[in-house]
N, C-alpha and C positions, 0 to 999 in steps of 0.2 A: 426563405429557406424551406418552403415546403414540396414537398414530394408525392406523389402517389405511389413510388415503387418504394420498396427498399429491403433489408433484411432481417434474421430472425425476431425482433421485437414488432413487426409489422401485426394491426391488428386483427387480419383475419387469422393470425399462428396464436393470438392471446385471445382469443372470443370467448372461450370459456372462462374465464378471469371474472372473466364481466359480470357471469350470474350470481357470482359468489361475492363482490366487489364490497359493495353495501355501504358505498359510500355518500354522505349526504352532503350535497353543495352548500357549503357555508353563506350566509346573508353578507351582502356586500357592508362594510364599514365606512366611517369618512376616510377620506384620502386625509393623511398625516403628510407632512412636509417631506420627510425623508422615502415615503410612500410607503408600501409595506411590502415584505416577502415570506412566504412560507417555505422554508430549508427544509430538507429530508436527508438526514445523513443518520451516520454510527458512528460517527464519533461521540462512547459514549464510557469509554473509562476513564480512570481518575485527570490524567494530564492532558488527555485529549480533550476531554467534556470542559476543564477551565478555556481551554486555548478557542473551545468556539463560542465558550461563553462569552470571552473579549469579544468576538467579533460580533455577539449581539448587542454587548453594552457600547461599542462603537454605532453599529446601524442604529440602537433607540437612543444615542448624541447626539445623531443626525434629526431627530423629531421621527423615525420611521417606526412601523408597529412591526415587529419581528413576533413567527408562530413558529414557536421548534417543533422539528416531528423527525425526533431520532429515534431507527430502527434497530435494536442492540442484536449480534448474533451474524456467527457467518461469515465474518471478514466482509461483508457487504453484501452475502447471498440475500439475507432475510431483506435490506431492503430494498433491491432490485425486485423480490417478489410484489412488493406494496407499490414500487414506480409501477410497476407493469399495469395492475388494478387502476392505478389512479390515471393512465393515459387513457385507459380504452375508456374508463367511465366520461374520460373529458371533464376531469377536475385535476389538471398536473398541480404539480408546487411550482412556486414560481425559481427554484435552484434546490440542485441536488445534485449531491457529491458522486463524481464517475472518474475514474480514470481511463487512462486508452485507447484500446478499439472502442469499446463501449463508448465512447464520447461518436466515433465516427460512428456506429450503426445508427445510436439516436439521430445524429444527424442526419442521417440518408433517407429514415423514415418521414422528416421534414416534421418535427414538431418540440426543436429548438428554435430559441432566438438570436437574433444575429446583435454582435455586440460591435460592429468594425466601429462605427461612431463615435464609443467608449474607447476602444481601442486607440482609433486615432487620437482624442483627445489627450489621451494619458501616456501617449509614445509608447505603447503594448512591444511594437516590433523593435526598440531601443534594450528594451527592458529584462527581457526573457531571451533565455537560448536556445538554439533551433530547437534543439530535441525537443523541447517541451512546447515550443511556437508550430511543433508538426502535431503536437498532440493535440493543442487544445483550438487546432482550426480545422473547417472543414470548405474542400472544393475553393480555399482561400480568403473563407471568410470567419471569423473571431468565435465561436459557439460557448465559450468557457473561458474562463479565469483559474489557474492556478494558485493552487495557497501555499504549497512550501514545498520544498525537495527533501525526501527520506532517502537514506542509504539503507540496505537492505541487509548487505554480506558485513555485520558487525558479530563479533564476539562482547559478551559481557561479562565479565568475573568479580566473583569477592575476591579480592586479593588477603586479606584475613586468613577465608578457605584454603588457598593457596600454598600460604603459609606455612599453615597448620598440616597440609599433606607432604610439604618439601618439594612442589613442584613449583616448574618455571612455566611463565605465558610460552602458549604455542605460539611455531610461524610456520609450520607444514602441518596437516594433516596425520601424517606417523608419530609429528611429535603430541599432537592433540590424543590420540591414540595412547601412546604412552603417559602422559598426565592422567586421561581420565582411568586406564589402568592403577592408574597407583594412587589416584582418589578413592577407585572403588574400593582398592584395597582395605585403606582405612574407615571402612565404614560412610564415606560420603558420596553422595550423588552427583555424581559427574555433570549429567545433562538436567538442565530443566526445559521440560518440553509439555506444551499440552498437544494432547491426540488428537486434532480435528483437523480436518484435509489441508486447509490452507498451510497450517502450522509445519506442516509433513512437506507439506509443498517448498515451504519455504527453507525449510531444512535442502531439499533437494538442490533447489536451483543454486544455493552457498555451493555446495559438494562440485556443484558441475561446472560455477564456473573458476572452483578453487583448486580442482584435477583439471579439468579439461581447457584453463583458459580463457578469456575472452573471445577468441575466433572461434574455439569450438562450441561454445558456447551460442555462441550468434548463431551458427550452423543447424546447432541444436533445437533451441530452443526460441527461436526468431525466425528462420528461414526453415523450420521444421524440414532438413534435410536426412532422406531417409539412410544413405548412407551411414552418417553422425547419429543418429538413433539407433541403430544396430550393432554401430562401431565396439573397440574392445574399451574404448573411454568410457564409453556408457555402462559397460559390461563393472567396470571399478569403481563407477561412483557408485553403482546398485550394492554394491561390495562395502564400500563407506558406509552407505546408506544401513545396512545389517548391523554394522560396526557399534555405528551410535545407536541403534536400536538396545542393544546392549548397555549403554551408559545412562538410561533415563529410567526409570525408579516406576515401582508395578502402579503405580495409580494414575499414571499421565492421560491415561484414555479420557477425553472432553472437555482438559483442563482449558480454562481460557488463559490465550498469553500474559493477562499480566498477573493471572495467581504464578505463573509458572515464574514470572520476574520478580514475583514475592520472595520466591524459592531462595534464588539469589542475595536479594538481597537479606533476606534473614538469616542467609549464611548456612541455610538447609543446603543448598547445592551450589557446584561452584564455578558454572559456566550455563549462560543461553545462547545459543544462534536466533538474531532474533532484529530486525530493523530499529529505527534509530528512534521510533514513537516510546520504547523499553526506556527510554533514556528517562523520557518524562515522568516515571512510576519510580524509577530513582531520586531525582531531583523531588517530586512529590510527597519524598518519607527523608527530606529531609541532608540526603547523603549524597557527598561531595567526591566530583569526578577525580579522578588516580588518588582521591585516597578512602573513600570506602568500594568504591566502585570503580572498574579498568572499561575504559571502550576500543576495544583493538581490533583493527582489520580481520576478517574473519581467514586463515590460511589460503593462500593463490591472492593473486593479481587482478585488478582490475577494480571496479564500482558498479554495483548492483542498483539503477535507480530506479523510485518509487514517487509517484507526486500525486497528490489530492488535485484536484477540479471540482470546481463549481460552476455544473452545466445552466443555463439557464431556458428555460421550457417557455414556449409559445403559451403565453398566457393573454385573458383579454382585463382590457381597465385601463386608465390611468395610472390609477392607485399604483396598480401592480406591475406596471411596466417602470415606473418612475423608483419603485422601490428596487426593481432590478440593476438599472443603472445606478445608483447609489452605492448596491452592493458592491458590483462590480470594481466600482472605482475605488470604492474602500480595501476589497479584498488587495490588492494589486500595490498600498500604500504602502509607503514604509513604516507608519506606526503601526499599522496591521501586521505587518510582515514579519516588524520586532517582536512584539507582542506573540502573535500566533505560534510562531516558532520556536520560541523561548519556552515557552509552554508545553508544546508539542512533542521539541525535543528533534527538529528536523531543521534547515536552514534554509533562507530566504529564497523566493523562486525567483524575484526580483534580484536582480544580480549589481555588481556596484555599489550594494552597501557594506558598510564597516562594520563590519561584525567584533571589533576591540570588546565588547563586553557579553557576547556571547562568551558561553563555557567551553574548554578546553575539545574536550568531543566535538563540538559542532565547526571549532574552528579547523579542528583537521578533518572533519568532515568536508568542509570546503575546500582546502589546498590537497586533497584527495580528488575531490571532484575537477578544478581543473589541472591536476593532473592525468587523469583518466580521459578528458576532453582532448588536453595537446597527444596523448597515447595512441586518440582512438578504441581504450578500453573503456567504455562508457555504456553500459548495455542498460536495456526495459528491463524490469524484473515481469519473468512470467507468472512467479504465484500470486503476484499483486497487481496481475490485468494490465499489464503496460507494454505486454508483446506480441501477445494473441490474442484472439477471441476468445468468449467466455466459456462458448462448446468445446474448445479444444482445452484450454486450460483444465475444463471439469475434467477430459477423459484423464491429462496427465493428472492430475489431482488423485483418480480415481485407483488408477493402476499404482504409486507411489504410494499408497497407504494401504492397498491391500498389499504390498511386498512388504511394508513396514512391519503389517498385523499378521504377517505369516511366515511360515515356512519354504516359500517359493525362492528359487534360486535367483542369482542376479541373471545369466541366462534366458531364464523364462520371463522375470520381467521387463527386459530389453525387449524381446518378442514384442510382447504384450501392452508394451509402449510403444512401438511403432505402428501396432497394427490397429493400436486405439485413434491414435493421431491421423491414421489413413483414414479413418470411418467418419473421425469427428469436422474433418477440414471439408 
């Protein structure tokens, strides 16, 4: 899988990293049975941080030495900064969690490893569905393992809140509108949101493909078509976008998502836009789906998906290559899969199992999902790295939260979104 060419993470564009890196090559161990691996992920709140904790007390089942090195912060900017350090010094980990393009550019740089072995062994191509079989391979060979499928365009409500305001669950937009109008009214917090790009981002992408659809959506924000970027669709979701700007409460600015699902669930506010990991910070405090807590399609058509990967990095050893494979095959199991997921709050990437004792949300999370597959409404979530690049993503990120944090019209940041997406591609 190695390369000499490839794209932005190549390291003559990260050389300066390197001064600053100051990273010191750990002493080689005995090789343990299961082998060992060093993970770099963020998964690191409350329902996330169990769901990988299984998967290290599964790898040390195996006899293997598991070294966690989770980078909290960013939706995953913070630790793509420390992958970047740790390639150029030439000390990767041996897996770290990437989704998307990101999975292809590492690969092109050639300093993944090739899993097709594993693959074959474990029938990978029986296993997983395209969409995710396109993600987690590269030039047609295995670079990645998937851990679970997230839906992204989920509403959450305290039904309680609800209640208490005489409103009913939205299923359009106008009528979302009108609920959190008449929450506001009586003193409650309509939106729980924290202010930081990705969170804005994600707001976004719900809006666009819950006005504009699926196809325009795809147009949009998949095939970054300039048309669809300047369009008067675009012009209404920015209009949306103001909207809910209005229904989230003066302190949102940095909040992390799952103080913002605290919100919720404490019955301070009575709805998040928010992916399906929110689930696990419910089930975590104890509270039980349609009846302390609602998970409803978030208004429009379609399925927003999101899927974790565990890339695995050209490392040298025994040790560390045998603990790769281990992982790999663990990752992709079905006790893993149960397990992880349950946790997590996302559903199996592994397809064909019985999900009878998963919870209500995740089960219609699935019979959502293929129905969205036989539709054709099946789309990458862009604020969660699954459709574009991480440069383009930044600029939409960029422009969506400064229209959020401003007075700027939807007009202008249509402009301003298109013209960013020209620069950034």
């Amino acid at each position: 899988m190695r390369k000499t060419t490839g794209g932005g993470f190549g390291v003559s564009c990260l050389g300066a990293l390197a001064l600053v890196a100051g990273l010191a090559i750990a002493a080689p161990k005995p090789a343990a049975a299961g082998g060992s691996v060093e993970v770099l992920h963020w998964w690191t709140a409350g329902g996330e941080a169990k769901a990988v904790s299984a998967l290290k007390d599964q790898f040390e089942a195996e006899g293997g030495t598991w070294i966690d090195s989770p980078v909290a912060g960013g939706g995953g900017d913070a630790a793509m900064t420390a992958l970047r350090s740790r390639v150029i010094a030439g000390n990767p980990p041996s897996a770290v969690q990437l989704k998307g393009p990101s999975i292809q550019e590492w690969a092109a740089e050639g300093v993944v490893a090739n899993l097709d072995d594993i693959a074959k062994a474990e029938n990978w191509d029986k296993l997983l569905p395209a969409l995710l079989k396109s993600v987690v391979t590269y030039e047609g060979h295995y670079v990645a393992v998937p851990v679970n499928i997230h839906r992204v365009d989920w509403l959450w409500a305290n039904p309680a809140v609800l209640a208490k305001a005489g409103v009913a669950v939205p299923t359009t937009w106008d009528e979302f509108n009108t609920a959190a109008e008449a929450l506001k009214a009586k003193g409650i917090i309509p939106l729980a949101h924290g202010g930081q790009p990705w969170q804005d981002a994600t707001l976004f992408e719900v809006v666009v493909l819950g006005l504009g659809g699926p196809a325009f959506y795809h147009k949009a924000l998949v095939e970054l078509d300039d048309a669809a970027l300047r369009g008067e669709t675009m012009v209404k979701v920015f209009d949306q976008m103001r909207r809910l700007r209005g229904f989230v409460d003066p302190n949102f600015s940095g909040r992390d998502w799952n103080l913002a699902t605290a919100m919720v669930i404490n019955g301070e506010a009575a709805f998040q836009i928010m992916g399906d990991w929110a689930k696990g910070e419910f089930l975590g405090a104890g509270k039980v789906p349609g009846k302390d807590f609602l998970c409803i399609a978030a208004p429009g058509k379609g399925f927003l998906l999101n899927s974790d990967s565990l890339v695995m990095f050209d490392v040298k050893g025994a040790d560390k290559i045998e603990g790769q494979k281990t992982l790999a095959r663990l990752v992709l199991g079905e006790k893993f899969q149960r397990t992880f997921n349950t946790l997590k709050g996302s559903i199996p990437a592994r397809q064909g199992m019985d999900l009878a004792d998963f919870d209500a949300c995740a089960q219609k999370s699935q019979a959502d999902l293929t129905k969205a597959i036989a539709a054709d409404s099946l789309e990458p979530s862009m604020a969660h790295e699954m459709a574009v690049p991480r440069s383009v993503r930044g600029a939409i990120m960029d422009v969506v939260t400064a229209h959020f944090n401003s007075s700027e019209s939807s007009a202008e940041a249509v402009a301003h979104l298109a013209d960013a997406i020209a620069r950034a591609r």
